[in-house]
N, C-alpha and C positions, 0 to 999 in steps of 0.2 A: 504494500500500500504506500502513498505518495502523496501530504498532505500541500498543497496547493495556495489554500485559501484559510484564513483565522480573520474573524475578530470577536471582541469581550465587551460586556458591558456587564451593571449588576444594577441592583434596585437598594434600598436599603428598608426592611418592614422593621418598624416601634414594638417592643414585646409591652405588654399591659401593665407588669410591674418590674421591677429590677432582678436577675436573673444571677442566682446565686449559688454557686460551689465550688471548690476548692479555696475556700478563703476570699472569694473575688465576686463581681456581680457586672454584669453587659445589661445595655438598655435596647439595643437594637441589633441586627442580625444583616449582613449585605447577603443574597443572592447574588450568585456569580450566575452569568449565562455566556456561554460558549461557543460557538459556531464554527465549526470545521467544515473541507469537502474537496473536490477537485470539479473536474471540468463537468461529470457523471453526477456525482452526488452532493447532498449536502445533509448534514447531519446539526441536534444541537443539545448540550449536555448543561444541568443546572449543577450550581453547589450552594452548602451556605459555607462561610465561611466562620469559624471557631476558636480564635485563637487560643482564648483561656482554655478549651478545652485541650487542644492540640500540644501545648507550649505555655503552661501556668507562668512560666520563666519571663518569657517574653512581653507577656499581657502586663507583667508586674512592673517590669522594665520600660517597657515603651509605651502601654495606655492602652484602651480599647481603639481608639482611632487610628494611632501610628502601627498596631499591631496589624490590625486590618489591614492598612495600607500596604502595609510590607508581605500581606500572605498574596494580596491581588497584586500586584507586582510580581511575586514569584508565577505565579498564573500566566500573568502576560511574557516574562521570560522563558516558560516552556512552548507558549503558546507559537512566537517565534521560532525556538531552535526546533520544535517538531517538524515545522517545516523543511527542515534541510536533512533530514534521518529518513532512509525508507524500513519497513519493516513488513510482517506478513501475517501478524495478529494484536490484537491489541493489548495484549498481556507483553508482548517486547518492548512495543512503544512505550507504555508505562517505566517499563524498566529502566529504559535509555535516560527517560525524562528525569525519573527521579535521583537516578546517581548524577547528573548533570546538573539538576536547581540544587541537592545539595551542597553540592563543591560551589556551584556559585553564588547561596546565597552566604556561607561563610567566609568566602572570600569577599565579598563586596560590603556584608554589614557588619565582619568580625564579631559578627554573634553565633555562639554556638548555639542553632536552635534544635529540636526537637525533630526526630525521624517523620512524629505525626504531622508536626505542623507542615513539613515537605506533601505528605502525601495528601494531607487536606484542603493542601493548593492544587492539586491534580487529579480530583474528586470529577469536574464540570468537563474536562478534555477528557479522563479513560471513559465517562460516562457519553460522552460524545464520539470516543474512538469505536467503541461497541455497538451502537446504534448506524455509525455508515461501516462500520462492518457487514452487520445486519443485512443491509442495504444493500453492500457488493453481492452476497451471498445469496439474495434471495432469501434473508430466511425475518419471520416476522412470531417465531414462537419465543418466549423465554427458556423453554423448553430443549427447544433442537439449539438455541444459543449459547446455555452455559453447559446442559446437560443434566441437571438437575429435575428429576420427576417429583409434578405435588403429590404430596401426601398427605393434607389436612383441609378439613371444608369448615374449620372453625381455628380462628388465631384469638390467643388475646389479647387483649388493647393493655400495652402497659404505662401507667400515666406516672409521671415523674413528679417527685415531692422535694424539692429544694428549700433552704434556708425560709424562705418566707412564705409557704406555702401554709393555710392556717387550717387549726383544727375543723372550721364549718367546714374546708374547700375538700378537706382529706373524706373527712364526715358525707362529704356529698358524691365524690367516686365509688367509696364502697356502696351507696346505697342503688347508684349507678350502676351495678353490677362488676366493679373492676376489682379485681382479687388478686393481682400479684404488684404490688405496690413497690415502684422504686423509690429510695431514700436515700437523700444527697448529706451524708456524715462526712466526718473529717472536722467541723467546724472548731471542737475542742473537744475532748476524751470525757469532762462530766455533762456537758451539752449534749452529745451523742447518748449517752447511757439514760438522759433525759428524753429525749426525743423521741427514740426508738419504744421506751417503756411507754411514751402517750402513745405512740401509732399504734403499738402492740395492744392499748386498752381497749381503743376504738374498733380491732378487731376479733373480738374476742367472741360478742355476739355476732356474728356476722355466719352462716352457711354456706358453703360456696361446692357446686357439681362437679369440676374441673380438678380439684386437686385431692389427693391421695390425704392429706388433715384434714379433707372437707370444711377448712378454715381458710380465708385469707394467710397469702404467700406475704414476706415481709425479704425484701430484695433490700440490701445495703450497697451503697455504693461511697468509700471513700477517696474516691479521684487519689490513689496517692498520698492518703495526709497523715496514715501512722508512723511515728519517728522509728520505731523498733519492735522485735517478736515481742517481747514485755507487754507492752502495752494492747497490743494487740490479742496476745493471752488472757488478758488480763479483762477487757473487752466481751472475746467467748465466753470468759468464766464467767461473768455477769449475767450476761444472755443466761446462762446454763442453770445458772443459779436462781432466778427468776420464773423458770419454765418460758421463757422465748423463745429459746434456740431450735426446737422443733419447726417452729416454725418461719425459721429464716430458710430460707430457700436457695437464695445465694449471697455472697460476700467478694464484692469485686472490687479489684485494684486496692488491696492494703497498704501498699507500701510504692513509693516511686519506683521507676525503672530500673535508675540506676543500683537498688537495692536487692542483691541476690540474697535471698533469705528462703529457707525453706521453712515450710506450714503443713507439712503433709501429718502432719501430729495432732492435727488442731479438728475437731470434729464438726469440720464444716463447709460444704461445697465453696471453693473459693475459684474466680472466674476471671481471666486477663481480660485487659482493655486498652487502654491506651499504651504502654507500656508490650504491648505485641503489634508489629507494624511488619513483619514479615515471619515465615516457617522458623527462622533463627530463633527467634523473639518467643514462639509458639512453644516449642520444643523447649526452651529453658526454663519457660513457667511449667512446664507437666512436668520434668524433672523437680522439681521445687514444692511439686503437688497442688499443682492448679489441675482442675477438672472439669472445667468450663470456659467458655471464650463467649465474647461480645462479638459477634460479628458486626463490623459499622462499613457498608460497600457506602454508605454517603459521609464517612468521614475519612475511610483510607482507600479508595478507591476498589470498584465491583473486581477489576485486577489482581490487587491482592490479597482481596477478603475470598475470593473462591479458590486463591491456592496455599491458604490457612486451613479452609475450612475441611479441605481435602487432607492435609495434615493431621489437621484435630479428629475427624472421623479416624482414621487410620490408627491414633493412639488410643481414642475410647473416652475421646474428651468430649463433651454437651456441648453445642453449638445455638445462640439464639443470638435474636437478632436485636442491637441497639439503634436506638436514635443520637439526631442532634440536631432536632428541634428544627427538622426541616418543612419546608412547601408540602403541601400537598401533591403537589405532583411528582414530585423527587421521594415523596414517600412511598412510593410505588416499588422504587428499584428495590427498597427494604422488603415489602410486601412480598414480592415475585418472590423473595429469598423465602421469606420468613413462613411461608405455606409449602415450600420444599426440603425443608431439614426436618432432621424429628426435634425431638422435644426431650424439655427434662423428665429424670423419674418422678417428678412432684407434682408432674400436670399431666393434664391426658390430650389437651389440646396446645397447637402452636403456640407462641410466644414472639408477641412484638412489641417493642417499647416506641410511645407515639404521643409526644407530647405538645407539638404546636399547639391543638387546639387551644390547651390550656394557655399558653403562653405568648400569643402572637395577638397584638391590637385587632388587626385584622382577616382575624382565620375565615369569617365567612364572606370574606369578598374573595378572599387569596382561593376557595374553594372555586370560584368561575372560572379560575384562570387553567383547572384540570380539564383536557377535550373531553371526559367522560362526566361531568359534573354534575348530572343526574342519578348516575348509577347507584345502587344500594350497597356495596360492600363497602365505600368508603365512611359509613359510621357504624361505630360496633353497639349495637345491640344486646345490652345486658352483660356487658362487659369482653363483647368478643364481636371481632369483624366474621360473618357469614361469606362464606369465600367458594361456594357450590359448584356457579361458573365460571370463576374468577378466571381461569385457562382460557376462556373462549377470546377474550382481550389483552389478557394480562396487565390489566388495570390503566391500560393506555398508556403502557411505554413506548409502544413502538410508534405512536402516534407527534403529532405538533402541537403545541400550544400555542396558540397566535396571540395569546399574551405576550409570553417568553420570544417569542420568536422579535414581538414588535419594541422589545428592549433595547435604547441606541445603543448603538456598541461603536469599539476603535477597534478599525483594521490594524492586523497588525501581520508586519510585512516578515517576509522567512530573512532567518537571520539577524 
């Protein structure tokens, strides 16, 4: 393949309140939109962009603004040198791009950033390089594209609880039918032990069809923010000691990256995220005694999340699918995944975490902007998306959005 043609533009959407984890809080979110093609085709791939999420280092360093700036830049630098590379699948393409923004965004900002935040500036081009793949190919299933067969006609909608998220709002998912609850910890070690034991009250009454406690799931997510096993022990003991721990389900990202620590002691599904950005990354956490992985195709590109996930099936690791609080429409690419892998032992249906609605000023105008925007599986019903036909579209990936599409963009020239 021979990329010809680029250009970028992005939008910026206002989230409702201030958006808070890892110690840190964003008020708004850019859309990146992408446009790739040659003389035959043209293809167009969305991202959001994430700093804090991708690069806690950077966000803290440079700002939400300047951080942004600098992941959409890295963007528009691949977006260029793709042009001058030919390849013959989009998983090389990927590959070229991303050992080449890394060396260059180190070199040009003498910032040592993060593997994620490279790969979450090339979220909007592999997801554009797959679609005029697509396109060359004749092929229009998600199916005969990655290879993956569905196996679930029910997901569930996983809704994200961060720092400011209040007891009514929590109180009002579960009655929603939502049952496996994620929870943004890390904030400080008695804050968490507090927070957890109020979510944990809330559901206690609660019955749920889908999981094996017939109780609400309690999903931890500390982005990275325990100092040491200590503490982290110390943490489970609590849970353990409380009668919690049955019902935490998983415990993702305890400790940063750079911290090889093994947990395989600790009697509790613990799940990679950020901190796995390629098989290397995958493989050192299962050694460690991780048992689960986050797949995110909209934050480390659909590239390397499908030859992770090939990884983690192969060792006998759980596979489900993360967010990061994307579009609607961009949530699809999660989708398509997240009704094709199996599931954990705690649930009997799929698992997706999906948290714009909660979070975006405008989730239901942003909803027009999906080509299928009538359709029924995009609201989960009693706490799970209905997915029956979901195959016969594939939730309108392979389609245009003339929204997106009518986004100004800057060409941007090869080279």
């Amino acid at each position: 393949m021979k990329i010809t043609k680029g250009s970028i533009g992005y939008v910026t959407e206002p989230l409702l309140k201030p958006f808070g984890f890892k110690g840190g809080y964003v008020s708004d979110v850019w859309q990146v939109v992408v446009s790739i093609g040659n003389d035959e085709h043209m293809a167009t791939g969305l991202s959001i962009q994430s700093v804090l999420w991708s690069d806690g280092q950077v966000f803290a360093s440079l700002g939400q603004l300047a951080g942004d700036k600098l992941m959409y830049d890295t963007t528009k630098f691949a977006l260029s040198y793709l042009q001058t590379i030919e390849f013959e699948h989009p998983k090389q393409a990927t590959r070229m791009l991303f050992e080449k923004c890394y060396e260059h965004v180190k070199i040009t900002t003498k910032i040592d950033v993060k593997k994620t935040f490279i790969l979450n500036a090339l979220v909007a081009i592999d997801m554009a390089l797959w679609l005029l793949y697509a396109k060359e190919k004749g092929v229009t299933s998600f199916t005969k594209l990655t290879g993956l067969e569905k196996k679930h006609n029910k997901v569930a909608s996983i809704p994200l609880i961060t720092y400011t998220t209040t007891t009514d709002e929590i109180r009002e998912m579960l009655n929603n039918g939502q049952f496996f609850l994620k929870i943004k910890i890390g904030n400080n070690y008695e804050w968490d032990k507090q927070r957890i034991m109020e979510i944990y009250q809330l559901t206690k009454e609660i019955d749920c069809p889908y999981t094996t406690t017939e109780k609400p799931i309690l999903y931890l997510d500390a982005n990275g923010r325990y100092e040491n096993y200590d503490k982290l022990a110390s943490l489970i003991n609590y849970l353990d000691i409380k009668g919690i721990l049955p019902d935490v389900g998983l415990f993702e990202e305890p400790f940063s990256e750079e911290k090889q620590i093994d947990i395989s002691l600790l009697p509790c599904i613990f799940a990679c995220d950020e901190s796995a950005h390629s098989v290397k990354e995958v493989k050192e956490r299962y050694e460690q005694g991780y048992k689960a992985i986050a797949l995110k195709p909209v934050a480390k590109t659909l590239s390397e999340s499908l030859e992770m996930l090939e990884f983690a099936i192969s060792m006998g690791m759980k596979p489900f699918v993360a967010d990061l609080t994307v579009n609607p429409f961009l949530l699809e690419l999660n989708r398509n995944i997240a009704c094709r892998i199996d599931t954990l032992d705690s649930v009997s249906v799929g698992l997706l975490e999906t948290n714009g609605d909660m979070n975006y000023t405008n989730w239901e105008k942003m909803i027009t902007y999906h080509p299928l925007k009538k359709e029924g599986f995009q609201v989960a019903k009693n706490g799970v998306f209905i997915m029956d036909d979901y195959e016969k579209n594939d939730g309108g990936i392979f389609l245009n959005s003339s929204y997106y599409d009518s986004v100004p963009k800057e060409v941007i020239k090869n080279g």
